[in-house]
N, C-alpha and C positions, 0 to 999 in steps of 0.2 A: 865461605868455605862449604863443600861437600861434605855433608858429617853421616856415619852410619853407628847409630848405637847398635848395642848387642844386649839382649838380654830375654829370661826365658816367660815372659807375659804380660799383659798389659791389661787396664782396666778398659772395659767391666767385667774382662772373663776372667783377671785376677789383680787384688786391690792390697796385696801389701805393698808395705813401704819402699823397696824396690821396684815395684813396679807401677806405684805411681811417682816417684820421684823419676823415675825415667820419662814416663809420659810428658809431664809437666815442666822440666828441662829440655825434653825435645818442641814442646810449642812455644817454646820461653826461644829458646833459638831460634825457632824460623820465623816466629815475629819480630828478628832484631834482624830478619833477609838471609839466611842463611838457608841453604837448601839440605836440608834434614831427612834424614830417613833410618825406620826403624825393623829391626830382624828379631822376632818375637815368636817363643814356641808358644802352641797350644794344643789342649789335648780334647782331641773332638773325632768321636769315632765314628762319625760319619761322614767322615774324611776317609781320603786311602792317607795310609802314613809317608809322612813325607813327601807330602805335597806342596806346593809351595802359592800364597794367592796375593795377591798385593793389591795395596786401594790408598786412596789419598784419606785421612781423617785431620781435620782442621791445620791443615797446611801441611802434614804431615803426609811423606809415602810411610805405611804399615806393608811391611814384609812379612804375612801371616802361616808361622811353619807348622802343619800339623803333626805332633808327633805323642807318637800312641803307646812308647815305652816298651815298643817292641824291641829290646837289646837283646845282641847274639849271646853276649855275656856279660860278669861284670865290669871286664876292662873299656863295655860298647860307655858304656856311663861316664866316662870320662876322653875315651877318645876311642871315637865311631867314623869311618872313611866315609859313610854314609851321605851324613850331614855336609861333606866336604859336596858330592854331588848334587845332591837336594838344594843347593844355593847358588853351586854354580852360574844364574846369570847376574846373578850380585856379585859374586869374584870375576868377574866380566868388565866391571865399572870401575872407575879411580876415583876413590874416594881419598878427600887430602887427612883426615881425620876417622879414626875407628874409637867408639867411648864404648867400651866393658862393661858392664854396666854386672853382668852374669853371664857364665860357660853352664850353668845348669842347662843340661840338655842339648848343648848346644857343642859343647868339649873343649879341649885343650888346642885343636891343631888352626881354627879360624883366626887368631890373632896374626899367626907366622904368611899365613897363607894371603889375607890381606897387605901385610908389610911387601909380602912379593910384589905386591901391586902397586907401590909406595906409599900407602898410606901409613901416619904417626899413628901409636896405639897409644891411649890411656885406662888405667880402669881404675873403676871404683872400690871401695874395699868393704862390702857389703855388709859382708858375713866370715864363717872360718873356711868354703866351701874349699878351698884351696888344702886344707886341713883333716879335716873330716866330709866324708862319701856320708854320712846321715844328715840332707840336709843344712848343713855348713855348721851346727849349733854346737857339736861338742858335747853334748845332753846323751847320755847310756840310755836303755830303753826302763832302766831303774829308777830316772828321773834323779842321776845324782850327774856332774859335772865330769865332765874329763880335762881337771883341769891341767894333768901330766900326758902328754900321748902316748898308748901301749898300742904298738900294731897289735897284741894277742888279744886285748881287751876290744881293739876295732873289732876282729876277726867275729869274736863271738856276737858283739850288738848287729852286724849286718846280716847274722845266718838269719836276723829276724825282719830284715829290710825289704819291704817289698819294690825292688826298682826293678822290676820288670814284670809284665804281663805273663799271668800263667796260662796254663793248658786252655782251659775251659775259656778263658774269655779273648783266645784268639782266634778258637772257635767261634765265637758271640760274636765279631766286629765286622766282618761280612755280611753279617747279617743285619745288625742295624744298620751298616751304610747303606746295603739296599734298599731299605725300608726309608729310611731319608731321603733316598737320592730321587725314591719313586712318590713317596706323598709326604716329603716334609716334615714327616713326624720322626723325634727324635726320641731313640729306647737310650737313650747311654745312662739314665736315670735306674732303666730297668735294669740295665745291664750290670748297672754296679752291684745291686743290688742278689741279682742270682749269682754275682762272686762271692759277692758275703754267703750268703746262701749254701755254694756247692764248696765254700772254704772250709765252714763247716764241718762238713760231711766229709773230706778229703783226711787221707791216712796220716796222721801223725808220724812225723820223722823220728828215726829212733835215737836213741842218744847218742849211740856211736856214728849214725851219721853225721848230727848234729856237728858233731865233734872234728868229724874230715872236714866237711864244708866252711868251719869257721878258721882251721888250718888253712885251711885255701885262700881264704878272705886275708888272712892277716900277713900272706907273702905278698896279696896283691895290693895291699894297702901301702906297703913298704914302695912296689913299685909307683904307685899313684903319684902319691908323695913328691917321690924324685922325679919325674916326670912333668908334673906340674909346676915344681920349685922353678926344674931347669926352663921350661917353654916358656913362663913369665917372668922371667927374670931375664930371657934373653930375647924377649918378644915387645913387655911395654916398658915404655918409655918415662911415665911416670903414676903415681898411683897418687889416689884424692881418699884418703881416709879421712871419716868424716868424726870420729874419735881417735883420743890420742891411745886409750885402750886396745882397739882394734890394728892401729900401728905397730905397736908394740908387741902383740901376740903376731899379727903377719909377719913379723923381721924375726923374733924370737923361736918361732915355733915352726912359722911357716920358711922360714930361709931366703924374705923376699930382700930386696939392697935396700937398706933407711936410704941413703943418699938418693933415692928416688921419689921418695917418701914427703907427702905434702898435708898436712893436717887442715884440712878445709870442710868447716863445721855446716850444716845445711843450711836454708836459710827460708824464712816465712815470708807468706806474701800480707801486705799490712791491709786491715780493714776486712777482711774475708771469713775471721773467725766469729766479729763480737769481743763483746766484752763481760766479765763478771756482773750479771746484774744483782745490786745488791737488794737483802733481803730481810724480813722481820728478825733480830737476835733469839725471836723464840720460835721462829720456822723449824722443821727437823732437815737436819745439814742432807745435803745431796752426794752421796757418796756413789761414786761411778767406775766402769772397766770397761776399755773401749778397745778393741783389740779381737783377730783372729780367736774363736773360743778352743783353740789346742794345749794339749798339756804342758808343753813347752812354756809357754808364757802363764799358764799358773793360774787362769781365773776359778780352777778348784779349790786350794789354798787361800782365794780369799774367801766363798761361799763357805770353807770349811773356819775361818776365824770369825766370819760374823756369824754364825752358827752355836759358836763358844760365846760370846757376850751374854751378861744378862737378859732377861727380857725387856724392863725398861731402859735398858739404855739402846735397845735396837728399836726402839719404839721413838727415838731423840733422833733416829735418822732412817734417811731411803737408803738400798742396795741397790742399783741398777746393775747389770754385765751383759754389754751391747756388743755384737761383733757374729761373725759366721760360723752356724753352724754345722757347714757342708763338708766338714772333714774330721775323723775320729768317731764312727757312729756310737762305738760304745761306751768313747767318752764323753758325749753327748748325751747319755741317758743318765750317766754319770751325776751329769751338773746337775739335769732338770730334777733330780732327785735330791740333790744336795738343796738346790733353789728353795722347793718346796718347803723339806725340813727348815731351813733359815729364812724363811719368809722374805727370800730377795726377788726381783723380778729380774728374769731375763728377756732380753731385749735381740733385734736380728740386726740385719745388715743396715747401716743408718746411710744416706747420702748425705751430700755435702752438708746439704740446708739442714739436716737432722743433727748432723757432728757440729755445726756452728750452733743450734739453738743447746744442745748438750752440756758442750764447751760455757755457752750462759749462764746457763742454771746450777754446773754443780761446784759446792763447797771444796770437792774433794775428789781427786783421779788419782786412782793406785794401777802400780803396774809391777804386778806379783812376779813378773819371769825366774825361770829357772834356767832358761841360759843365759849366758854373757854378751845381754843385747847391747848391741853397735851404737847407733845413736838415733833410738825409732824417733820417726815422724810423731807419734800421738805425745810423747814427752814435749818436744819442742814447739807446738801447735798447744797444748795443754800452757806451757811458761807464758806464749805471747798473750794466748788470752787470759793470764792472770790468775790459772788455774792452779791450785796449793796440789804439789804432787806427794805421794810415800811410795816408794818405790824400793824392790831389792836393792840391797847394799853391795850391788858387784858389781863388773864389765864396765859399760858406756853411762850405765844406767847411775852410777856412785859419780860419776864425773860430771854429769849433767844437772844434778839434784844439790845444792847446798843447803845442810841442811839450818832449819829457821829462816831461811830466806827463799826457798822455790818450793821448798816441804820437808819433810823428814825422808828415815830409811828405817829398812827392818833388816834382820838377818835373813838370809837366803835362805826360802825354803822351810822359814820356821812358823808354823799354823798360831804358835802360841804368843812369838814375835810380835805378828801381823795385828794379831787379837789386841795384846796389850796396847798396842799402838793405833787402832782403833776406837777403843775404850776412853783414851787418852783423848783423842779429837773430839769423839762424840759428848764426852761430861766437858770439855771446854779446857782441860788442863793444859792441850796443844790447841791454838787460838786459830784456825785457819784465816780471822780475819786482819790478825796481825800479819799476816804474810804480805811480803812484796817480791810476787817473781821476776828475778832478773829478764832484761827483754831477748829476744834473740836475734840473731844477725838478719837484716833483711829478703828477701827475694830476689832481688831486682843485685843487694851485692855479688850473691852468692854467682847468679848469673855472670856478673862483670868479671869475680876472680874466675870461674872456668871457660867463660870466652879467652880473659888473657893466658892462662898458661896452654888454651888450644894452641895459640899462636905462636906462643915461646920454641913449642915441641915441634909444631909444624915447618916453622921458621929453621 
């Protein structure tokens, strides 16, 4: 089959689970003869925007789309005529198979527009993006949950959204491209930075604008909504939600058909992680965070529960909180402050071979999130290799975790939860070495059930 995923980036220019579950599904397919190809945004300003470049990477055609977030408005965010251009010699091609993988950046109208050409659509069920314009998470900028949807309550979180490029730095993008294009040297480092810089310094909006603008947001949120309900609902064909959580809120919330609706769990490749190696009973336990360092997923909440423990009993174990910190800068000063105060180490971007020897060593992986994660990658790579999880008690994350058998749970979002339930591991009273994590479904299956319903839907 001709397959073209869709989705908005790919590693190493971006390494969450989205985007390397795409990656790793597309070489998993064209090692089984399939001719694969992938349409992936990135934002590289030394690019002209929406440009378009393509290359083979390990069997793979990479359809590399640069886009700089230059939208005319908020409605460009979800459907831009733009992008419909910008891709044009890929809507050129017959592809028998379109896999969704993500419309972030990419919009609503590419699925309809492929089908023109006959190709089957399926898509994956990520996130809420379909839901919520922040990101797809559902998370208010308060850090509490939207777990009812209020267009007026969207309205006001997006007045604070940055999805589009301001004044000053479309000023800036000219100008590193030229500098790029003439010696190679890339300012988008600097550039970000004299944003932060002239954001600063920039007039504060007054409350009554404040006030118009998130009016504005929250008719166009209504329209978003109904827009997107109707284009994917009358676009693909079948969806692969990889929780039964995330099904449930897309048909509920989102308006999408259960009947189309297929619960297909991810699946690990065997031998690639390791295994628990075991250790002294009076070593101090290895307690670890391995994940994007944004507030979303919470790794302040845990520097701020191991912070509250005794002294000796943080002295009975390591803190590690491993993951990137190239977004949120001043919640990045945040941590490394909190770090300090709690004597935990923070740790950067780990590769493969780093997350495998990781995965070896630690007693103990928590994944603090404050939204209602789908069903990440580092939970289910954490179970295969034997790793004892504690993990919030919500979303993907409560469905994937039983508890005394793949780890415990804490309440969402509670410092003091988290704490007790640390304390708890660390004096022994919760055994992590009595734990036996359930295994997870293979790689190589996962592959087989989504080659077969390619063909169901193609067929």
């Amino acid at each position: 089959m001709r397959i073209l995923h869709l989705v908005h980036g790919l590693p190493p220019d971006r390494v969450g689970g989205t985007e390397t579950y795409t990656w790793q599904l597309a070489r998993a397919l064209a090692a089984r003869g399939h001719e694969v190809e992938v349409l992936a945004t990135t934002k590289d300003l030394g690019r002209a925007d929406l440009s378009l470049r393509s290359s083979v990477r390990e069997g793979v055609q990479v359809h590399s789309l640069a886009h700089n977030l230059l939208h005319a408005d908020f409605r460009a965010t979800w459907d831009d005529p733009r992008i419909v251009a910008a891709i044009a010699p890929l809507l050129s091609r017959r592809y028998d198979l379109v896999h969704v993988q993500h419309l972030i950046q990419l919009g609503m109208t590419l699925p309809a527009r492929f089908a023109q050409q006959g190709a089957a659509v399926v898509m994956t069920l990520h996130d809420y993006w379909s839901q919520c314009a922040r990101h797809g998470q559902r998370l208010h900028p308060d850090g509490n949950l939207c777990a009812t949807l209020d267009p007026q309550r969207c309205g006001a979180c997006l007045v604070t959204f940055e999805h589009n490029q301001g004044r000053w730095e479309r000023r800036l993008m000219p100008v590193v491209r030229m500098v790029k294009q003439a010696s190679g040297l890339d300012l988008s480092a600097s550039a970000r930075r004299a944003k932060r810089w002239l954001g600063k310094r920039a007039p504060v909006a007054t409350a009554a604008t404040q006030a118009d603008a998130a009016r504005a947001l929250a008719e166009q949120v209504v329209v978003r909504a109904t827009e997107l309900r109707q284009q994917l609902s009358a676009q693909v064909q079948l969806y692969f939600a990889p929780s039964r959580f995330v099904l449930e809120r897309s048909v509920l919330d989102g308006g999408l058909p259960r009947e189309r609706m297929v619960h297909l769990p991810f699946g690990i490749a065997d031998g690639v992680l390791g295994v628990r190696s075991p250790r002294p009973a009076e070593a101090p336990l290895q307690i670890g965070y391995l994940g994007a360092r944004i507030r979303a997923k919470g790794p302040d909440l845990l520097l701020r529960a191991w912070a509250q423990l005794p002294n000796e009993l943080r002295q009975s174990g390591v803190l590690r909180v491993c993951g990137s910190d190239a977004n949120e800068p001043a919640y990045q000063a945040e941590l490394r402050q909190l770090a300090l105060a709690a004597g935990a180490r923070l740790e950067g971007v780990l590769d493969r071979a780093a997350v495998a020897r990781l995965y070896a060593e630690l007693d103990l992986l928590v994944v603090p999130s404050r939204w209602w994660e789908n069903a990440p990658l580092v939970v289910q790579e954490a179970r295969a290799a034997g790793v004892p999880l504690l993990v919030a008690d919500h979303g993907g994350l409560a469905e994937l975790v039983e508890p005394g058998i793949d780890g415990w749970r804490f309440r969402p979002g509670s410092v003091e939860d988290l704490s007790t339930r640390l304390a708890q591991v660390l004096s022994r009273e919760l055994d992590t070495r009595a734990l036996h994590p359930r295994p997870v479904p293979a790689w190589s299956w996962h592959v087989d059930q989504v080659e077969a319903h390619y063909r169901a839907v193609v067929s």
